[in-house]
py3Dmol code that shows the C-alpha trace and the ligand (Angstrom):
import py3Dmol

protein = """\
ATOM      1  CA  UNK A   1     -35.538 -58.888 -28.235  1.00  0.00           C
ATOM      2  CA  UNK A   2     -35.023 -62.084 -26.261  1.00  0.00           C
ATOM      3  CA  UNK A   3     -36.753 -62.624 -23.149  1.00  0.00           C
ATOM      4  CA  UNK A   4     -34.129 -62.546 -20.814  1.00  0.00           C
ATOM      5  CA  UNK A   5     -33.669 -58.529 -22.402  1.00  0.00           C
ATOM      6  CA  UNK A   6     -37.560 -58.304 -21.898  1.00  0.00           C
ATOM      7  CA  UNK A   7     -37.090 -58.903 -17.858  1.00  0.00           C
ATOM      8  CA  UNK A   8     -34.110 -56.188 -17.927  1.00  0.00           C
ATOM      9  CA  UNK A   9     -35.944 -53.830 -20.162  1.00  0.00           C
ATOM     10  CA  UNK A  10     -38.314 -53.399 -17.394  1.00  0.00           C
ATOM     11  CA  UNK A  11     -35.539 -52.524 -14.974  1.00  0.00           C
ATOM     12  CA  UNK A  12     -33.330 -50.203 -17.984  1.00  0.00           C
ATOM     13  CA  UNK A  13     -34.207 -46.590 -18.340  1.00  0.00           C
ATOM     14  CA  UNK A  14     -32.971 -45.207 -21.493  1.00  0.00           C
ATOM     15  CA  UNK A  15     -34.559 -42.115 -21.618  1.00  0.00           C
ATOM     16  CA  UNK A  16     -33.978 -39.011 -18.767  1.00  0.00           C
ATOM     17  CA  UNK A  17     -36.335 -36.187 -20.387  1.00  0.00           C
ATOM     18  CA  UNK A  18     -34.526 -34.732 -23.604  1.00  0.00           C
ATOM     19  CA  UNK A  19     -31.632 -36.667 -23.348  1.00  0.00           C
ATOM     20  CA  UNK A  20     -30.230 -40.230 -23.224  1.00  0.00           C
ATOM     21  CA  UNK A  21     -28.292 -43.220 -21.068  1.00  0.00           C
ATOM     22  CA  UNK A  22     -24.710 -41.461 -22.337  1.00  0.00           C
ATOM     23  CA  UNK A  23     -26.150 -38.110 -22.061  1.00  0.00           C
ATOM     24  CA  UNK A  24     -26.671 -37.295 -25.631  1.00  0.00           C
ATOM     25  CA  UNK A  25     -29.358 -35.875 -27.375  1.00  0.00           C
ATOM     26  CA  UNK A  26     -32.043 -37.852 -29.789  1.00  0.00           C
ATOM     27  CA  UNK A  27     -30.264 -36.556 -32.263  1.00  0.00           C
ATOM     28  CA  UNK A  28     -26.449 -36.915 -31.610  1.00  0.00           C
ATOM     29  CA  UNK A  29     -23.935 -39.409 -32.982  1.00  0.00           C
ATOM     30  CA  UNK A  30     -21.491 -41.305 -30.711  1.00  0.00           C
ATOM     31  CA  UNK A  31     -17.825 -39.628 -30.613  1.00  0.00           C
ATOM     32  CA  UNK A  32     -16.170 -39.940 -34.346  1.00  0.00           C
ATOM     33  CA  UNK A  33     -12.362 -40.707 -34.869  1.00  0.00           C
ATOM     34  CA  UNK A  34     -11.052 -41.604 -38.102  1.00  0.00           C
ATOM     35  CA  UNK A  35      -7.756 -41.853 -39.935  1.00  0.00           C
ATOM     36  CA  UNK A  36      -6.581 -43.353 -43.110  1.00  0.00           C
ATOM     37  CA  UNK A  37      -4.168 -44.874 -44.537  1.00  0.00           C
ATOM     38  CA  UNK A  38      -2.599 -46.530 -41.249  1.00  0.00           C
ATOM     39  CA  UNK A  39      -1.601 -49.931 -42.126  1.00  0.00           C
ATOM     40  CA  UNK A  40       1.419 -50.248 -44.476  1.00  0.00           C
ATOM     41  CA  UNK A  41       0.894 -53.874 -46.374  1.00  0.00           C
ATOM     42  CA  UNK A  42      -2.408 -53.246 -47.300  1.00  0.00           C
ATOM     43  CA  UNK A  43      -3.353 -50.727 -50.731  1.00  0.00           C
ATOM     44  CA  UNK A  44      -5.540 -48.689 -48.629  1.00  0.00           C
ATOM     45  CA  UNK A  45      -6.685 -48.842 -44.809  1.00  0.00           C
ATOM     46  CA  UNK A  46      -8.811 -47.048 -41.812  1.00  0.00           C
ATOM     47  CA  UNK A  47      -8.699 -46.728 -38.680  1.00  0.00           C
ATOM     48  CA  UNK A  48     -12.104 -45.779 -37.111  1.00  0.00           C
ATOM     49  CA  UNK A  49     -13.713 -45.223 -33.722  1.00  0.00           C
ATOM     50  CA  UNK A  50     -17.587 -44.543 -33.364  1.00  0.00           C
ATOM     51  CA  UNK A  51     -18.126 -44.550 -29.904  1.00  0.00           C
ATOM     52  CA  UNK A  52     -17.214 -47.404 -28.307  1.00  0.00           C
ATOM     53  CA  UNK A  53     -16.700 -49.180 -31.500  1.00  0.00           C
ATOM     54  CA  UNK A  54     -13.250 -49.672 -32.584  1.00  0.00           C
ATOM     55  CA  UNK A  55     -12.808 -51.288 -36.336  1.00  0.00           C
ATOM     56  CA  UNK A  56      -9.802 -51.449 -38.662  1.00  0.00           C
ATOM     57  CA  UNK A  57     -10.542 -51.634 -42.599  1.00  0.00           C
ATOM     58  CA  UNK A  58      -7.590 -52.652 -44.939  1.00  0.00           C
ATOM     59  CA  UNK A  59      -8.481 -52.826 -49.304  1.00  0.00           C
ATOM     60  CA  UNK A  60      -6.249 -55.133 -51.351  1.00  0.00           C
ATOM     61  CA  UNK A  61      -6.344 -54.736 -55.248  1.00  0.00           C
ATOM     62  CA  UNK A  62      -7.610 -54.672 -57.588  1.00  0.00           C
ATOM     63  CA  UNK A  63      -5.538 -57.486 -58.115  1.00  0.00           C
ATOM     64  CA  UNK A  64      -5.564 -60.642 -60.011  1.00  0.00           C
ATOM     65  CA  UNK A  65      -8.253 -63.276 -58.859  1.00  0.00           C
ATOM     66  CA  UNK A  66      -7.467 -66.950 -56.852  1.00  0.00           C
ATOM     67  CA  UNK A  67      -9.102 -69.075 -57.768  1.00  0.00           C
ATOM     68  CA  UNK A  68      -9.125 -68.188 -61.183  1.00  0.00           C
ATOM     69  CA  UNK A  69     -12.553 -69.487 -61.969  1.00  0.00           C
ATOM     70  CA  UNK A  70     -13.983 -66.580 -59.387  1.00  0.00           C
ATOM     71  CA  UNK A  71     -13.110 -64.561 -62.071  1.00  0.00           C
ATOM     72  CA  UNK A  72     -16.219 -62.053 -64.027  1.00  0.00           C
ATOM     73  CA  UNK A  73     -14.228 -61.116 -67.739  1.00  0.00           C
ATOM     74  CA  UNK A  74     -16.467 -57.156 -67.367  1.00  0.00           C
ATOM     75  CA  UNK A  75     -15.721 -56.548 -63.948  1.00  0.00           C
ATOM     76  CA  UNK A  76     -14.028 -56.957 -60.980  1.00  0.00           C
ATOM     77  CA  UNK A  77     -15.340 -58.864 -58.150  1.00  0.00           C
ATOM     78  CA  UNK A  78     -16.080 -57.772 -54.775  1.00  0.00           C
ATOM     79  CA  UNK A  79     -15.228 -59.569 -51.577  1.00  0.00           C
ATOM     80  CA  UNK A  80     -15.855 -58.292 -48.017  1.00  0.00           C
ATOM     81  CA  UNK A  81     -14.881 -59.584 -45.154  1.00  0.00           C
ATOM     82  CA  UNK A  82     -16.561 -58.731 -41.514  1.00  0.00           C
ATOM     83  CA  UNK A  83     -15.099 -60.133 -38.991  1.00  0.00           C
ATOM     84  CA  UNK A  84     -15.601 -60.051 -34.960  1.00  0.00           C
ATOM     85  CA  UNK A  85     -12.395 -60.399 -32.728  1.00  0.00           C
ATOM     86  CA  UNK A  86     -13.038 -62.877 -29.548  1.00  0.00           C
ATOM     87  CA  UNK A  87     -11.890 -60.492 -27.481  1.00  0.00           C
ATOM     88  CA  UNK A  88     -14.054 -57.653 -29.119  1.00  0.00           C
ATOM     89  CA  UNK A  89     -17.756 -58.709 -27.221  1.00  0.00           C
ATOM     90  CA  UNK A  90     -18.457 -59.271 -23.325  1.00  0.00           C
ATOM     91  CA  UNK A  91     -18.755 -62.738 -23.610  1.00  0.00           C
ATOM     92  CA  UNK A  92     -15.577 -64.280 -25.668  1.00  0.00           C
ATOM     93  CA  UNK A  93     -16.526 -64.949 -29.255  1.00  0.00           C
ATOM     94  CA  UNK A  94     -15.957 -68.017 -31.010  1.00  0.00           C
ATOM     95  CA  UNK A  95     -13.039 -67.077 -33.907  1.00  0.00           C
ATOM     96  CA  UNK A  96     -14.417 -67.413 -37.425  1.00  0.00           C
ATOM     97  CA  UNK A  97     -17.353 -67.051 -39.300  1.00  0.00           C
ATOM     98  CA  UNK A  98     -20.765 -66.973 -38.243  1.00  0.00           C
ATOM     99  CA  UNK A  99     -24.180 -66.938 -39.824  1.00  0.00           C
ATOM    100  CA  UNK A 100     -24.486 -63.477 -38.444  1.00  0.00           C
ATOM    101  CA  UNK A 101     -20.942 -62.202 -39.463  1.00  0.00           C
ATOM    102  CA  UNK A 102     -21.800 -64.004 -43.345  1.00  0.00           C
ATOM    103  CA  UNK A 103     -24.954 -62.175 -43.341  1.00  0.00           C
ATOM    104  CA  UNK A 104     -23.192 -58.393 -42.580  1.00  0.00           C
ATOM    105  CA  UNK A 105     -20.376 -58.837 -45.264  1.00  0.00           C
ATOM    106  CA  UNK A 106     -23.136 -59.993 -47.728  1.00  0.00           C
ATOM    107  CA  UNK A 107     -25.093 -56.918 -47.244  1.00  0.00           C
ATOM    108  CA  UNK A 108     -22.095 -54.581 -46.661  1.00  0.00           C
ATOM    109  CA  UNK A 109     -20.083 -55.737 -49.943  1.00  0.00           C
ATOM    110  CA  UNK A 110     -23.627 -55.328 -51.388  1.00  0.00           C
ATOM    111  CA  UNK A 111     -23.969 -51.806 -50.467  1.00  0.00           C
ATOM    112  CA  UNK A 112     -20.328 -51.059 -51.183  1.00  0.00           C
ATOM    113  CA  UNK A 113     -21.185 -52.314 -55.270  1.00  0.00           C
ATOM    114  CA  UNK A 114     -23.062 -49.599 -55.381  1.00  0.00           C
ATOM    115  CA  UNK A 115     -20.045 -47.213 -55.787  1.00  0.00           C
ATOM    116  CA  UNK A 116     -17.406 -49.299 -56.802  1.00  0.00           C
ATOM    117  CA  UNK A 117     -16.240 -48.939 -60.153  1.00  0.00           C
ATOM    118  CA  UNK A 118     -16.297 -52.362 -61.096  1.00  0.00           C
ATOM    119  CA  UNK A 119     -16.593 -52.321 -64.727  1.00  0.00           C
ATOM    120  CA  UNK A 120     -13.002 -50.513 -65.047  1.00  0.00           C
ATOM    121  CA  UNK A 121     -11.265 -53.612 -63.665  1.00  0.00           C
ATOM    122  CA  UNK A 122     -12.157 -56.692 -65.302  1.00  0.00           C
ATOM    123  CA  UNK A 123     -10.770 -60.334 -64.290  1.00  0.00           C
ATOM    124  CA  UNK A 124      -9.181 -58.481 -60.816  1.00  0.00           C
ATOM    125  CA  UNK A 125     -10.495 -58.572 -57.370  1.00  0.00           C
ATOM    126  CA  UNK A 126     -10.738 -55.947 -54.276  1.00  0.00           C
ATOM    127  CA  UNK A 127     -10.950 -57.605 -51.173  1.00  0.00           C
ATOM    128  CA  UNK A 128     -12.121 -55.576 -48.619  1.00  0.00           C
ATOM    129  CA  UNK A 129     -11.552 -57.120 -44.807  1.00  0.00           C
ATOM    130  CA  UNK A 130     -12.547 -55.793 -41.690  1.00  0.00           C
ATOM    131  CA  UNK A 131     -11.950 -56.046 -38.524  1.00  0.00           C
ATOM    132  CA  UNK A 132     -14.185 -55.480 -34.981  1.00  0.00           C
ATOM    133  CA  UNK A 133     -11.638 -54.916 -32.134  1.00  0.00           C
ATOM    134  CA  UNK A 134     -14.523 -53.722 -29.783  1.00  0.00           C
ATOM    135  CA  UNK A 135     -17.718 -53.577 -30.498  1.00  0.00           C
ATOM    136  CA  UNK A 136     -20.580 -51.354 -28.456  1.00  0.00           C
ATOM    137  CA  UNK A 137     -23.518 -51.698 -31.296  1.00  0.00           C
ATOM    138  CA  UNK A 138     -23.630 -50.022 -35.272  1.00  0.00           C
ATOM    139  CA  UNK A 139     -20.580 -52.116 -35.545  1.00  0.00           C
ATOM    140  CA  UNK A 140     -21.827 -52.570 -38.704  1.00  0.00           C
ATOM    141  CA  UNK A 141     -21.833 -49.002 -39.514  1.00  0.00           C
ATOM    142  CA  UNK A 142     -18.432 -49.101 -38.038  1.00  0.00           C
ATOM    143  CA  UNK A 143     -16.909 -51.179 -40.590  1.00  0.00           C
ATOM    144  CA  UNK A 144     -18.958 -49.995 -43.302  1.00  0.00           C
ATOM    145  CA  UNK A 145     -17.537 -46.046 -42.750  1.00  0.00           C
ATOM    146  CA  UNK A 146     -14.014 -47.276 -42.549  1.00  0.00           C
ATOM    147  CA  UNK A 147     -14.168 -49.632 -45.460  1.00  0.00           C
ATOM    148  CA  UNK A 148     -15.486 -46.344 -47.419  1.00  0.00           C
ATOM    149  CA  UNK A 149     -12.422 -44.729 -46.473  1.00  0.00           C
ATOM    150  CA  UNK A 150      -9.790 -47.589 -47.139  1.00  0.00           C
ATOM    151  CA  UNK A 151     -11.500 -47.635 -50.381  1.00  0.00           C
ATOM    152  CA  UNK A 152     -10.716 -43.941 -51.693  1.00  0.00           C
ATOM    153  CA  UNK A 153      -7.251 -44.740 -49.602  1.00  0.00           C
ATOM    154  CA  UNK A 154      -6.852 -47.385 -52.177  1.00  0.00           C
ATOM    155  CA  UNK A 155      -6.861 -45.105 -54.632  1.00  0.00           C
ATOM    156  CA  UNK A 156     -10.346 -47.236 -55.707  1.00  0.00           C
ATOM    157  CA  UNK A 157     -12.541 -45.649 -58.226  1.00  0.00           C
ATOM    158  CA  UNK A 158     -15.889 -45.080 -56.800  1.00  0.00           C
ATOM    159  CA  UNK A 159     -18.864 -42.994 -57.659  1.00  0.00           C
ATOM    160  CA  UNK A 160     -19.381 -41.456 -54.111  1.00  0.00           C
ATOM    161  CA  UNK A 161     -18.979 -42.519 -50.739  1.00  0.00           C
ATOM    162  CA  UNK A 162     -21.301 -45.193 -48.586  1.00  0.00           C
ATOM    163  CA  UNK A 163     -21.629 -43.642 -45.337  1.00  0.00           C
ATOM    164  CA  UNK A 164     -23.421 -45.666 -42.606  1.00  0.00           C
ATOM    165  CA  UNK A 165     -25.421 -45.015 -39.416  1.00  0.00           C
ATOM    166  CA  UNK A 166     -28.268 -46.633 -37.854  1.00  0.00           C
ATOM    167  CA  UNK A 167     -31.414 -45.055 -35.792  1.00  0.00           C
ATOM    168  CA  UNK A 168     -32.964 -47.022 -32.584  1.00  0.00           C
ATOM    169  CA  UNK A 169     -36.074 -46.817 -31.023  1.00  0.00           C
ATOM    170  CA  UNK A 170     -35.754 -46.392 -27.241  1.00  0.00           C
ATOM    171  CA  UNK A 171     -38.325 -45.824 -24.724  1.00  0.00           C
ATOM    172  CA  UNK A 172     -40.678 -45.132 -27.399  1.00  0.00           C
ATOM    173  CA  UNK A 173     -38.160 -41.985 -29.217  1.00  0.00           C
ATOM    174  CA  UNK A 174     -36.084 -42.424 -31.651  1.00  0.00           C
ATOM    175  CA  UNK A 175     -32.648 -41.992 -30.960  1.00  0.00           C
ATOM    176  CA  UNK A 176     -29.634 -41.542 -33.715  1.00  0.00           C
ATOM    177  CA  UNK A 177     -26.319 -44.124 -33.252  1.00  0.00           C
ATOM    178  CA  UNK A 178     -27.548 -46.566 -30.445  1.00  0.00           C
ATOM    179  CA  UNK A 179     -25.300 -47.656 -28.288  1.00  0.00           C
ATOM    180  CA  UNK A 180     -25.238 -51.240 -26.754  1.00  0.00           C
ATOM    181  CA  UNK A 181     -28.258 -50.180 -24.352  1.00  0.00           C
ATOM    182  CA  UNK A 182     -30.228 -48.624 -26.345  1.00  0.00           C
ATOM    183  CA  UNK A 183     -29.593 -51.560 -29.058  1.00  0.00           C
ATOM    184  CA  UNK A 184     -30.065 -54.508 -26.668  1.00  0.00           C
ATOM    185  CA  UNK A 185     -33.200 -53.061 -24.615  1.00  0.00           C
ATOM    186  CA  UNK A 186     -35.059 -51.003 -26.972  1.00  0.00           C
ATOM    187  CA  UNK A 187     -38.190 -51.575 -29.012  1.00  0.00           C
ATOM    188  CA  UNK A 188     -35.944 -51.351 -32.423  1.00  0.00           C
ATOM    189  CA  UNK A 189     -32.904 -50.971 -34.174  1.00  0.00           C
ATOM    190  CA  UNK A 190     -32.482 -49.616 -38.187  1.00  0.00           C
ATOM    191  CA  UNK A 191     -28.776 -49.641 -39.434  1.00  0.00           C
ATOM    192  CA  UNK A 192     -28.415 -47.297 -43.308  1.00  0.00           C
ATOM    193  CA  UNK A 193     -26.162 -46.557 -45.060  1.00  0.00           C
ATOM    194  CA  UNK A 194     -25.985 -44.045 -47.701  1.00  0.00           C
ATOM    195  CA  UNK A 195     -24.974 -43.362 -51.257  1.00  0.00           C
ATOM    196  CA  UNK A 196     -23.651 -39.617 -50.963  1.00  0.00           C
ATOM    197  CA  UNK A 197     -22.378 -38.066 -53.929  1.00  0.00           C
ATOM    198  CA  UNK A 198     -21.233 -34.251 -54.864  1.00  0.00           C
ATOM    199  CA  UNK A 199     -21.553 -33.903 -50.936  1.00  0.00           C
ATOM    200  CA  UNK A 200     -25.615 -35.275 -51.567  1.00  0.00           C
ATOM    201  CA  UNK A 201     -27.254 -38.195 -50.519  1.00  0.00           C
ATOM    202  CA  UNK A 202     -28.435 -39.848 -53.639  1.00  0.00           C
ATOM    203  CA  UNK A 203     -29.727 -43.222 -52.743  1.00  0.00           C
ATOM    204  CA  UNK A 204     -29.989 -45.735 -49.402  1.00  0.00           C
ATOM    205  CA  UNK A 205     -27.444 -48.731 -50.036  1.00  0.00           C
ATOM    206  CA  UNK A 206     -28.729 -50.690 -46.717  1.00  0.00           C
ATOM    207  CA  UNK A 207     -31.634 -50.971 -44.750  1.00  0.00           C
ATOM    208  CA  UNK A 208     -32.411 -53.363 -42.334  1.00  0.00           C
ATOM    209  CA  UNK A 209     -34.726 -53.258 -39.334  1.00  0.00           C
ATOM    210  CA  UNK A 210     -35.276 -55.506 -36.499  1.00  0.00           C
ATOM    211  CA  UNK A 211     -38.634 -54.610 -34.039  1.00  0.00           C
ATOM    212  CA  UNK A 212     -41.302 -52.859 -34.872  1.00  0.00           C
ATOM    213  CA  UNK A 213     -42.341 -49.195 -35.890  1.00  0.00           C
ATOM    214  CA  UNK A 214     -44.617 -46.800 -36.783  1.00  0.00           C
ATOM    215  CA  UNK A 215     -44.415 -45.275 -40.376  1.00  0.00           C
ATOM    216  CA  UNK A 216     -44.603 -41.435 -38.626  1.00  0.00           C
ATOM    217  CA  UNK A 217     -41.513 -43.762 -36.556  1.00  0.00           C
ATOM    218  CA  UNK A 218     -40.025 -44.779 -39.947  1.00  0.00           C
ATOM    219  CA  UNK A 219     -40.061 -41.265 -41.280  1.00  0.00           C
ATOM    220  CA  UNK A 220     -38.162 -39.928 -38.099  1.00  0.00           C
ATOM    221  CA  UNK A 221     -35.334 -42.509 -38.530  1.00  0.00           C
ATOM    222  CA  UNK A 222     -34.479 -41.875 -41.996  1.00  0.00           C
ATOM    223  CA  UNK A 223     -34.558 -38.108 -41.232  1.00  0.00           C
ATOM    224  CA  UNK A 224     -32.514 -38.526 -38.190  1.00  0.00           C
ATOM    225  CA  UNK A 225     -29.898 -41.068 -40.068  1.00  0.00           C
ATOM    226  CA  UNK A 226     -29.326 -38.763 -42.983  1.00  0.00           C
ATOM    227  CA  UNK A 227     -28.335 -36.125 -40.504  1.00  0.00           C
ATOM    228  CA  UNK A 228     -25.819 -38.484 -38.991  1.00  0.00           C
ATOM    229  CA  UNK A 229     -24.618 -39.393 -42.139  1.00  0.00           C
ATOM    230  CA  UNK A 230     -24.046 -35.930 -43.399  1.00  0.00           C
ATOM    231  CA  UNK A 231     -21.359 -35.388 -40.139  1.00  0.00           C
ATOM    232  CA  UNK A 232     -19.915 -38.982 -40.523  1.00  0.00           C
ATOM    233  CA  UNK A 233     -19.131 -37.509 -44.342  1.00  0.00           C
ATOM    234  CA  UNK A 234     -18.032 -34.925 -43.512  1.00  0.00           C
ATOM    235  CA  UNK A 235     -15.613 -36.681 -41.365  1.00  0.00           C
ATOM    236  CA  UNK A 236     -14.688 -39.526 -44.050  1.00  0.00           C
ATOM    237  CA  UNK A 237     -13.789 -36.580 -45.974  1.00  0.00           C
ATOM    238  CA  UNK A 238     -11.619 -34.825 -43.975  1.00  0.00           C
ATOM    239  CA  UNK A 239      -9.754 -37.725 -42.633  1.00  0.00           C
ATOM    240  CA  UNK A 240      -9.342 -38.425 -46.437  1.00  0.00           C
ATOM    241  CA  UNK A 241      -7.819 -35.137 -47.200  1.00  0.00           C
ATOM    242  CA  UNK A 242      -5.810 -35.153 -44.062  1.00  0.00           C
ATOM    243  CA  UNK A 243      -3.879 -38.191 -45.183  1.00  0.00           C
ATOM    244  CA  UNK A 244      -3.052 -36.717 -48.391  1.00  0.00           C
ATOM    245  CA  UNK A 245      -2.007 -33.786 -47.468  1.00  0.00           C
ATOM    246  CA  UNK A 246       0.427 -35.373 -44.803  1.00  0.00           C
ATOM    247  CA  UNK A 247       1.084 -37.825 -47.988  1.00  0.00           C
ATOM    248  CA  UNK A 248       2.094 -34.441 -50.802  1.00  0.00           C
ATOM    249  CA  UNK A 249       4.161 -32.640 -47.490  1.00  0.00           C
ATOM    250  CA  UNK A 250       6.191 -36.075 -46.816  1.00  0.00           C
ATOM    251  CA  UNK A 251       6.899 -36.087 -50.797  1.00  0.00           C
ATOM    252  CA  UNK A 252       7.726 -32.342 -51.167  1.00  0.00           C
TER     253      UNK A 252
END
"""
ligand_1 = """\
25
CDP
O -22.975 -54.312 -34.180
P -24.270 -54.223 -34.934
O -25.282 -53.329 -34.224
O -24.064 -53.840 -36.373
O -24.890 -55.683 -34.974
P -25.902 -56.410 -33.954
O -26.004 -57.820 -34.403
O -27.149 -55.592 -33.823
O -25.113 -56.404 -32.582
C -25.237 -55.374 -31.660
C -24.149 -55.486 -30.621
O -24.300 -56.691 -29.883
C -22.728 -55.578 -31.179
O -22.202 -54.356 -31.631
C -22.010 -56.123 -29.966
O -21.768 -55.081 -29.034
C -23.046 -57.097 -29.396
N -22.717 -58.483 -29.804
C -22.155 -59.316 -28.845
O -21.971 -58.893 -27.704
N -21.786 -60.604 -29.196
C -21.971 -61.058 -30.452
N -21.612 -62.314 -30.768
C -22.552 -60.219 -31.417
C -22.929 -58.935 -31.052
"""
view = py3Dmol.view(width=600, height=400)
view.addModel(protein, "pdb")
view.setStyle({"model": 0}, {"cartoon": {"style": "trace"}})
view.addModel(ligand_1, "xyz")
view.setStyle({"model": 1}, {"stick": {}})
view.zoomTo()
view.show()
């Protein structure tokens, strides 16, 4: 936390007795709304809202490599592109890459590696950009939900879904799906995401943590993020099956 958000913290409440700044509970996600398959150029695509958040993922391949020499001859290479709109933060943002927006595509595209079927697609690419139209904190998450999506859109093989959520510390509780409040004035902030496959979690794909926290703390987070990531699956899934069902009437 900086120290001008040290001053404010003092003057921020972000907890009211069992429930929070939004009036949710410890233990409640943000409002979910996602749909696939919304963009027509790209192979696959999302649309996704997490509260505030607002993100559109579009997947391109696999298809042939440029520059050729970025080519792997066993498997396909990953790219992943996060990227912030100027118009998507309080205070403009400067177009273009930043150490911070290099930093989430490295560990998203890392996370996403972990289900793509890579070896089945030698020499190609899947490029995977995203796009923050507003952002409200777990932007991150945001983008790494809808990229899940646009990936199965894609038609992608993958050996589960990554599903993404993060857990804050606020006021001393830990909270599920921080908003910007609770992310810019509270003691610490933990984006996941998970591996979940045959409707399981079977292994944490990211993990970062900024702050500091107990280990009982610790233990509370990941139990409170793979709750939220069970109901964002749940959602991936349905907005999945939604899109091909629309897709099968459309086609008779
Ligand atoms: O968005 P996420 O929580 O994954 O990443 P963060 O670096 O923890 O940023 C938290 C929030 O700070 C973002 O979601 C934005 O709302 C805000 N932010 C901003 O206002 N300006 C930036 N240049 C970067 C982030």
């Amino acid at each position: 936390m900086s120290e001008s958000n040290e001053e404010k913290k003092d003057e921020i409440q972000l907890i009211f007795g069992d429930k929070r700044l939004d009036g949710r509970r410890f233990d409640e996600l943000r409002n979910i709304k996602i749909e696939a398959g919304i963009l027509k150029r790209a192979d696959g695509s999302c649309y996704l809202e997490m509260g505030k958040n607002i993100v559109v993922a579009a997947v391109y391949g696999p298809r042939e490599v440029h520059p050729r020499h970025l080519q792997n001859p066993s498997k396909a290479v990953i790219r992943y592109r996060y990227n912030m709109a100027p118009f998507s933060v309080e205070e403009r943002k400067r177009p273009g890459p930043d150490r911070r927006s290099v930093e989430i595509s490295k560990v998203s595209r890392e996370a996403l590696e972990a289900v793509i079927m890579k070896e089945l697609f030698p020499r190609s690419g899947i490029d995977i950009f995203v796009e923050v139209l507003q952002a409200d904190a777990g932007s991150r998450t945001a983008c790494l939900n809808a990229a899940s999506v646009a990936l199965v859109d894609a038609g992608v093989p993958m050996k589960g879904m990554i599903t993404s959520v993060a857990v804050a510390k606020a006021d001393g509780v830990m909270v599920l799906d921080p908003m910007k409040e609770e992310d810019n004035y509270g003691e610490a902030d933990i984006p996941f995401a998970f591996l979940i496959r045959g409707g399981k979690i079977e292994s944490i794909a990211l993990l970062q943590m900024d702050g500091r926290v107990t280990k009982d703390e610790l233990r509370e987070a990941f139990k409170l993020a793979k709750k939220g990531a069970m109901e964002i699956y749940k959602l991936q899934k349905e907005a999945i099956m939604k899109k091909y069902i629309s897709e099968s009437v459309e086609n008779g």
